[in-house]
C-alpha positions as CSV (number, residue, x, y, z in Angstrom):
1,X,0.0,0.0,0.0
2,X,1.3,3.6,-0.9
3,X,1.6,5.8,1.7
4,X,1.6,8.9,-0.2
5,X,-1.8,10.1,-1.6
6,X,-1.5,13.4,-3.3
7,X,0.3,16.8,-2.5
8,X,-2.6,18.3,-0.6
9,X,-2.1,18.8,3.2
10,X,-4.4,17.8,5.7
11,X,-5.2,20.1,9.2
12,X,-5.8,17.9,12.4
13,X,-6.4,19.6,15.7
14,X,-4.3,19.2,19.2
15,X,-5.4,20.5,22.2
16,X,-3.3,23.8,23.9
17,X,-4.3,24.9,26.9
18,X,-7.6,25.8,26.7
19,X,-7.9,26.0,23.0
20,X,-6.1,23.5,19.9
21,X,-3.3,24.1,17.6
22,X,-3.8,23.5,14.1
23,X,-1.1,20.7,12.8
24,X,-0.9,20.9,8.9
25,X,0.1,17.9,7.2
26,X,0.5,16.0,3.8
27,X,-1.9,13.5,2.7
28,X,-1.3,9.8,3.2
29,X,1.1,10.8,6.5
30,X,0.6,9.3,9.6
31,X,-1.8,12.1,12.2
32,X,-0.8,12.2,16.1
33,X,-3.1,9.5,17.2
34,X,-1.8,7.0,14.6
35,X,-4.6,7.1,12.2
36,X,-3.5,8.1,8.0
37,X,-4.2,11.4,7.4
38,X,-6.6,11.6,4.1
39,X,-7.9,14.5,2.1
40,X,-11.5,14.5,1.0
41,X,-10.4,13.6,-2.4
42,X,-8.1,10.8,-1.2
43,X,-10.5,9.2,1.6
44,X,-13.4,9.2,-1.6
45,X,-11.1,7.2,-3.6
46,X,-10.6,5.0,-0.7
47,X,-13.9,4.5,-0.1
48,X,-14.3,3.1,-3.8
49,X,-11.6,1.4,-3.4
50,X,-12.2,-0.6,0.2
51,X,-15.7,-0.2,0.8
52,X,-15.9,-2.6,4.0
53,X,-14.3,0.8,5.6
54,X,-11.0,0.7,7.1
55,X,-9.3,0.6,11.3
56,X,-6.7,2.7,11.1
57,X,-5.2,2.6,7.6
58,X,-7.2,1.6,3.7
59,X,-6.6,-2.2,3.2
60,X,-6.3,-3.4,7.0
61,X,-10.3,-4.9,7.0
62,X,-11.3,-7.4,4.7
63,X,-15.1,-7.7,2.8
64,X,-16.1,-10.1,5.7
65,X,-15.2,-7.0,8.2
66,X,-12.7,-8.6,9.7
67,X,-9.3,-6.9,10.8
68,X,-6.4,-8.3,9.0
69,X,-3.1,-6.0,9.7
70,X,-1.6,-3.7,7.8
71,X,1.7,-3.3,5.5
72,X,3.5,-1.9,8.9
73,X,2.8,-4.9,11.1
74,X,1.9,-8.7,11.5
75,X,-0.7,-10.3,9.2
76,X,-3.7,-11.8,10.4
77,X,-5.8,-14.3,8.3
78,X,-9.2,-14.0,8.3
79,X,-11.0,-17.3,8.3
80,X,-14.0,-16.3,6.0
81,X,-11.4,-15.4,3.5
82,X,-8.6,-18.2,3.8
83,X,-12.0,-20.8,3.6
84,X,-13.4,-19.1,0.1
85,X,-9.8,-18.8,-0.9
86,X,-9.2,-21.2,-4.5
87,X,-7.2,-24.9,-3.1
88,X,-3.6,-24.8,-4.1
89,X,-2.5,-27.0,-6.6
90,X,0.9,-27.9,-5.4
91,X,2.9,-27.0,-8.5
């Protein structure tokens, strides 16, 4: 999975004292709480793309809803999938 979407930058909000601080970055980065950082355009796209929705990044949930990692850390199988998956031939 690409991390980098596009060249547009995203604001995300951090609280300051009694207020937030606006924190600027580019699309496809990782945000302050761990989640990827998507412009409108970017999260539409992702939308089309993985419409069972997404945990924390596009691609880490499977069409059965089921989390199954992400390109970062360990895989997980999910058993709805591995079960409808085609048998292995051997070759």
């Amino acid at each position: 999975m690409r991390t980098k979407r596009c060249n547009c930058k995203v604001s995300q909000y951090i609280p300051r004292g009694y207020g937030y601080k606006e924190i600027r970055m580019n699309c496809g980065s990782t945000g302050v709480n761990g989640q990827q950082l998507l412009c409108d355009k970017c999260r539409d796209k992702a939308y089309e793309e993985y419409p069972q929705g997404w945990k924390d990044v596009p691609g880490d949930v499977c069409e059965h809803g089921n989390y199954v990692g992400n390109s970062g850390g360990p895989d997980y199988l999910c058993g709805e999938c591995e079960d409808s998956a085609p048998e292995f031939s051997g070759n």
